[in-house]
Backbone as a chain_set.jsonl record, in Angstrom:
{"seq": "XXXXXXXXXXXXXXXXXXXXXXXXXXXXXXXXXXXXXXXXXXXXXXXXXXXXXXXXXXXXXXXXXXXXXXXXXXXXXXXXXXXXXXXXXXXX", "coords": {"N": [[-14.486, 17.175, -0.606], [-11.771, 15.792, 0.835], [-8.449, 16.336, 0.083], [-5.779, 14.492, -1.429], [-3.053, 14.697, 0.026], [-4.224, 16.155, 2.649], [-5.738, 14.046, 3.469], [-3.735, 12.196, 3.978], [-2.232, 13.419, 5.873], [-4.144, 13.822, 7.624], [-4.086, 10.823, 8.32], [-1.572, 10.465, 9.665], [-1.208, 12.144, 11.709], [-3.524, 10.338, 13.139], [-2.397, 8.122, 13.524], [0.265, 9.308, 15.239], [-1.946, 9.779, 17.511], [-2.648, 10.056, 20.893], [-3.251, 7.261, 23.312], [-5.131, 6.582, 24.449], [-7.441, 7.87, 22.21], [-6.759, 6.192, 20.328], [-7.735, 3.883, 21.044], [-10.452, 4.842, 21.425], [-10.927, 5.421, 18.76], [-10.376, 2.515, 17.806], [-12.173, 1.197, 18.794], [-14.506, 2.416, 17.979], [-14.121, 1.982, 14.801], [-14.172, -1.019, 14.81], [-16.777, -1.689, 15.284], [-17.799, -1.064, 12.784], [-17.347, 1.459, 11.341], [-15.643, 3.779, 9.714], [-12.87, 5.195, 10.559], [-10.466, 6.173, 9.267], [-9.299, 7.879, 7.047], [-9.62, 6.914, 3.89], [-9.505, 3.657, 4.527], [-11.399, 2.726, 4.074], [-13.723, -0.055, 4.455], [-11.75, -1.888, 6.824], [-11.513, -3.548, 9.599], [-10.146, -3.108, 11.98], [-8.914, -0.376, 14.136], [-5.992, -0.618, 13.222], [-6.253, -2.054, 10.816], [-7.688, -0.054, 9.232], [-5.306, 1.417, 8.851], [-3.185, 0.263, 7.54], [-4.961, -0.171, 5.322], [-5.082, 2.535, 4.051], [-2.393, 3.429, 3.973], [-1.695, 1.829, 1.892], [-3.681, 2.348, -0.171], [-2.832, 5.113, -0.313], [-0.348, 4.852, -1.463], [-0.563, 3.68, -3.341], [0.223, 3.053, -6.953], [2.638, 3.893, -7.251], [5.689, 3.077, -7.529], [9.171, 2.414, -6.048], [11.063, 2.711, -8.132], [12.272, 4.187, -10.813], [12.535, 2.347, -12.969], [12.421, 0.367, -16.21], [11.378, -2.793, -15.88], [12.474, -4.638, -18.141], [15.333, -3.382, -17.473], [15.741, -3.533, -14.625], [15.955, -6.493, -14.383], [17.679, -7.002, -16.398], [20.189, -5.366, -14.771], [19.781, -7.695, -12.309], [20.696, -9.912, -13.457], [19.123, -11.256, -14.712], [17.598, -13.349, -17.121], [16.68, -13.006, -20.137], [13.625, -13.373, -22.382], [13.784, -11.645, -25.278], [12.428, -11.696, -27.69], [10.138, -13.033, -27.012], [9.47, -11.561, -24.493], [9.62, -12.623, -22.023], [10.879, -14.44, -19.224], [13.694, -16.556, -19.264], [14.154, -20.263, -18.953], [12.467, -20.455, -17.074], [10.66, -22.436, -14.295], [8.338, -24.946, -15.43], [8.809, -23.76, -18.156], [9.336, -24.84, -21.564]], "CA": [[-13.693, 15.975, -0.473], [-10.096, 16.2, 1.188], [-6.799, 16.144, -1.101], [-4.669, 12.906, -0.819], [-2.479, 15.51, 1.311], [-5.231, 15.937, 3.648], [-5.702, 12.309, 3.785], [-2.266, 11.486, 4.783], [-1.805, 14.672, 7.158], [-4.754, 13.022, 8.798], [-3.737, 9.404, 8.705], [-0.39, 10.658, 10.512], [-2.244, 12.39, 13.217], [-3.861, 9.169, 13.75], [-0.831, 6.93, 14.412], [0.486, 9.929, 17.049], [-2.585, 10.381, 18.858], [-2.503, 9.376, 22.418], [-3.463, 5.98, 23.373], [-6.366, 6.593, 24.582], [-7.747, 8.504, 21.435], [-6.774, 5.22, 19.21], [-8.358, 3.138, 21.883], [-11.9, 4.855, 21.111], [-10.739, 4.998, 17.274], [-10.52, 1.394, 17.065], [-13.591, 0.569, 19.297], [-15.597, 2.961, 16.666], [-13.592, 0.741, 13.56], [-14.679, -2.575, 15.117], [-18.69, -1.479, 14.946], [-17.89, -0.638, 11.522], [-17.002, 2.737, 10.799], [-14.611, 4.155, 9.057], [-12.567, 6.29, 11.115], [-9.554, 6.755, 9.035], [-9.485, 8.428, 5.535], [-9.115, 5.618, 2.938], [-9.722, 3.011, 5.469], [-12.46, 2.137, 4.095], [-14.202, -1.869, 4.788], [-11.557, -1.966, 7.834], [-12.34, -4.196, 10.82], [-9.722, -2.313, 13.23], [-7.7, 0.98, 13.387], [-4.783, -0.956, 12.311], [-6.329, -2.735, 9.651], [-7.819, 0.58, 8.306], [-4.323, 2.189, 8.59], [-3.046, -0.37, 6.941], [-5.179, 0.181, 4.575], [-5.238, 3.746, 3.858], [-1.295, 3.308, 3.547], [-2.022, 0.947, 0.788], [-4.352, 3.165, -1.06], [-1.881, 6.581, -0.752], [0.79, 5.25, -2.065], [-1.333, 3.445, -5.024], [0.916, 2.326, -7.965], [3.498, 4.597, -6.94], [7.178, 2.569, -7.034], [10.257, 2.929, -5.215], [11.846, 2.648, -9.18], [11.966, 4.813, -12.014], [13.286, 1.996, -14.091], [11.277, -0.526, -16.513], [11.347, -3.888, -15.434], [13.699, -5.392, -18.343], [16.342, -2.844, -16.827], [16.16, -4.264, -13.381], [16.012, -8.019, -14.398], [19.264, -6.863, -16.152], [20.837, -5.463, -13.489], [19.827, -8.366, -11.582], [20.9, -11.098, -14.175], [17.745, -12.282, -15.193], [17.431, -13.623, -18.29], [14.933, -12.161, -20.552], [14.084, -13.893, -24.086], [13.643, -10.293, -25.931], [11.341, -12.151, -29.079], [8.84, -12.893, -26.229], [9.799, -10.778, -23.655], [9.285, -13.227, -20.925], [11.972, -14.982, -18.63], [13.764, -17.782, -20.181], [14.677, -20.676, -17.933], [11.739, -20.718, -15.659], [9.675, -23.647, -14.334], [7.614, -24.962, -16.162], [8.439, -23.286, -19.749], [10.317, -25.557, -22.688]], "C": [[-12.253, 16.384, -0.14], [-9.308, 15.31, 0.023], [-6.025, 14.904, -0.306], [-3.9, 13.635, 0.354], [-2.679, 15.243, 2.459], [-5.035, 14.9, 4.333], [-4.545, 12.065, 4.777], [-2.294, 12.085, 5.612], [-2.864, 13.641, 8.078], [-4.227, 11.998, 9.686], [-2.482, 9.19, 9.804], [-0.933, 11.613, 11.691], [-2.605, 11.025, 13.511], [-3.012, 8.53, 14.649], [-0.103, 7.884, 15.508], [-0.534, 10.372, 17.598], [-2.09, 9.842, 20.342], [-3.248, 7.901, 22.347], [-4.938, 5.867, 23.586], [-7.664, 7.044, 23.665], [-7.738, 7.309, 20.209], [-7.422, 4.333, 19.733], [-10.174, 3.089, 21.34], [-11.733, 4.766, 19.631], [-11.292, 3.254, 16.83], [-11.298, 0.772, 17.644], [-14.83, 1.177, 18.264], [-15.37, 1.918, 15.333], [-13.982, -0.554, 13.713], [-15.799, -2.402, 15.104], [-18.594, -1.023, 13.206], [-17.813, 1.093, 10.708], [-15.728, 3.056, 10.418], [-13.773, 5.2, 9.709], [-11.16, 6.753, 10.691], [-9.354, 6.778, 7.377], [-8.964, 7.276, 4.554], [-9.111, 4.039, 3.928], [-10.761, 2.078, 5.266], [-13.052, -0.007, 4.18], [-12.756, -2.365, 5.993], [-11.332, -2.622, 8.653], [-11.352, -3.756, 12.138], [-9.141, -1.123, 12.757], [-6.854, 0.328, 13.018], [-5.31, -1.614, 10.848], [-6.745, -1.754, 8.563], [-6.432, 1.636, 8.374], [-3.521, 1.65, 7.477], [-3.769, -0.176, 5.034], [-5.04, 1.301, 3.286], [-3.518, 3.938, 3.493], [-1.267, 2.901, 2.262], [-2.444, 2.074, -0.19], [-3.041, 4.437, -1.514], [-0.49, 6.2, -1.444], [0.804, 4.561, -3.244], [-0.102, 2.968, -6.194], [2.277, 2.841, -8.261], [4.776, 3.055, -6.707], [8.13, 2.987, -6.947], [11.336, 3.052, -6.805], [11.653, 3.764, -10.243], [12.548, 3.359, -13.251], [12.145, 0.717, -14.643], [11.87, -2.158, -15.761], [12.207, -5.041, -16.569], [15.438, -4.465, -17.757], [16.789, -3.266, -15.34], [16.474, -6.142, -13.31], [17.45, -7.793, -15.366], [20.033, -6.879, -15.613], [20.832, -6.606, -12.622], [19.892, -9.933, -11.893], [20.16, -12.175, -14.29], [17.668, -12.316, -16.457], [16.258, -12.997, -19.166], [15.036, -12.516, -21.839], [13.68, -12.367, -24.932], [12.389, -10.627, -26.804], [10.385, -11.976, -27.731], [8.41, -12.151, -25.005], [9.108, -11.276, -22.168], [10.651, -13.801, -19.915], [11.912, -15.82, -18.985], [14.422, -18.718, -18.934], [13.849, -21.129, -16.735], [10.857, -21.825, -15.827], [8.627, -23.72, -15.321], [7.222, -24.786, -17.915], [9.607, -24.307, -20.306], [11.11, -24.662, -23.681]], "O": [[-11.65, 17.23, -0.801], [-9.457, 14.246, -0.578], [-5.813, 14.576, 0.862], [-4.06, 13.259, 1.515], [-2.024, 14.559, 3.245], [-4.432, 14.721, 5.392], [-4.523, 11.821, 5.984], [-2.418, 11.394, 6.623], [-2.501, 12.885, 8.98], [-3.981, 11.965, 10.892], [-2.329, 8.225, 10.553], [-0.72, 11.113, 12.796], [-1.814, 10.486, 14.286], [-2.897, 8.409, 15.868], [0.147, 7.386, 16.605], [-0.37, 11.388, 18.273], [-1.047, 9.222, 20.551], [-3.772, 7.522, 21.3], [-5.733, 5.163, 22.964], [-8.793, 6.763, 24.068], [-8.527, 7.393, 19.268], [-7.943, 3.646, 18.855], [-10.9, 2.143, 21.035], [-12.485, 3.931, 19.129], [-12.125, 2.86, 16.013], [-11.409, -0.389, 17.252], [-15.818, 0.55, 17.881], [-16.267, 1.187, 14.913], [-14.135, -1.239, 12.702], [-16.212, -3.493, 14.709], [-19.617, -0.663, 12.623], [-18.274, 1.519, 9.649], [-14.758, 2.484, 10.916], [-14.066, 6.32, 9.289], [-10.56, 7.55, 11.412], [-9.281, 5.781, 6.658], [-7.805, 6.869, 4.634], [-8.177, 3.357, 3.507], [-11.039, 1.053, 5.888], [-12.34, -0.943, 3.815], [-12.757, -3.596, 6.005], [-10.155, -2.284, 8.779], [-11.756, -4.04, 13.266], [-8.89, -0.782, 11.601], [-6.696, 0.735, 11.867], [-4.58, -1.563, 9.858], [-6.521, -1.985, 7.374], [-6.621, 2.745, 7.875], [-3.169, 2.38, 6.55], [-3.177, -0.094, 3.958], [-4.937, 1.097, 2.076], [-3.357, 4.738, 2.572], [-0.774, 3.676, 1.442], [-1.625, 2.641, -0.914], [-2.511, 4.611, -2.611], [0.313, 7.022, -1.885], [1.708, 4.614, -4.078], [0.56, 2.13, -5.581], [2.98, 2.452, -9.194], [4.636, 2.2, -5.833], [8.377, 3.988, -7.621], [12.456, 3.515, -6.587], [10.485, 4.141, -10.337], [12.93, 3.685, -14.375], [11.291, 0.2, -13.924], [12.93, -2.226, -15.14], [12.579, -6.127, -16.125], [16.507, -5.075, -17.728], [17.96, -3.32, -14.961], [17.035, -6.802, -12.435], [18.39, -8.502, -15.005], [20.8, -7.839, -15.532], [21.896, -6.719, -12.014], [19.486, -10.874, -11.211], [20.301, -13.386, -14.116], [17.665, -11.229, -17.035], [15.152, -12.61, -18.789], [16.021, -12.257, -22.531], [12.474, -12.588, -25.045], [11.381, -9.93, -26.688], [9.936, -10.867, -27.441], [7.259, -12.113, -24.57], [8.365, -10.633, -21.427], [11.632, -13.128, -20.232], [10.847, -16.382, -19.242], [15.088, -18.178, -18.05], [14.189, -21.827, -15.779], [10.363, -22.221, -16.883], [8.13, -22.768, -15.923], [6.303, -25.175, -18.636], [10.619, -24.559, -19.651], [11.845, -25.176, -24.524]]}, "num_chains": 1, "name": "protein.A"}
């Protein structure tokens, strides 16, 4: 089985092949094959690049910080007892 590495190294080959090389790619992806690592269920090369983007970068965020630290920073209210946002539709 190839290493996420792999994977990606691939997936970036993909997007610079030549035109003609993504052409037969995504005529193979439209009969249903999988032609790009994590890609899998598909229905074009973009949709399994798309994909396969998705997957590699998995639960991975652009933050190290928890989520009452950014609704700080970003002067969001936060009731602490319930640790929900105070103020929003719907709540009394």
């Amino acid at each position: 089985m190839a290493s996420r590495q792999e994977k990606s190294e691939r997936l970036q080959e993909i997007r610079n092949a030549p035109k003609e090389e993504r052409s037969e790619l995504d005529s193979r992806a439209r009969q249903g094959e999988t032609v790009v690592p994590a890609g899998t269920r598909g229905k074009s090369l973009e949709a399994q690049e798309n994909l396969a983007k998705g997957r590699f970068k998995g639960g991975l965020s652009s933050t190290d910080k928890s989520g009452e630290e950014r609704a700080e920073e970003e002067g969001i209210p936060i009731d602490m007892e319930n640790k929900s946002k105070t103020g929003h539709k719907g709540q009394k």
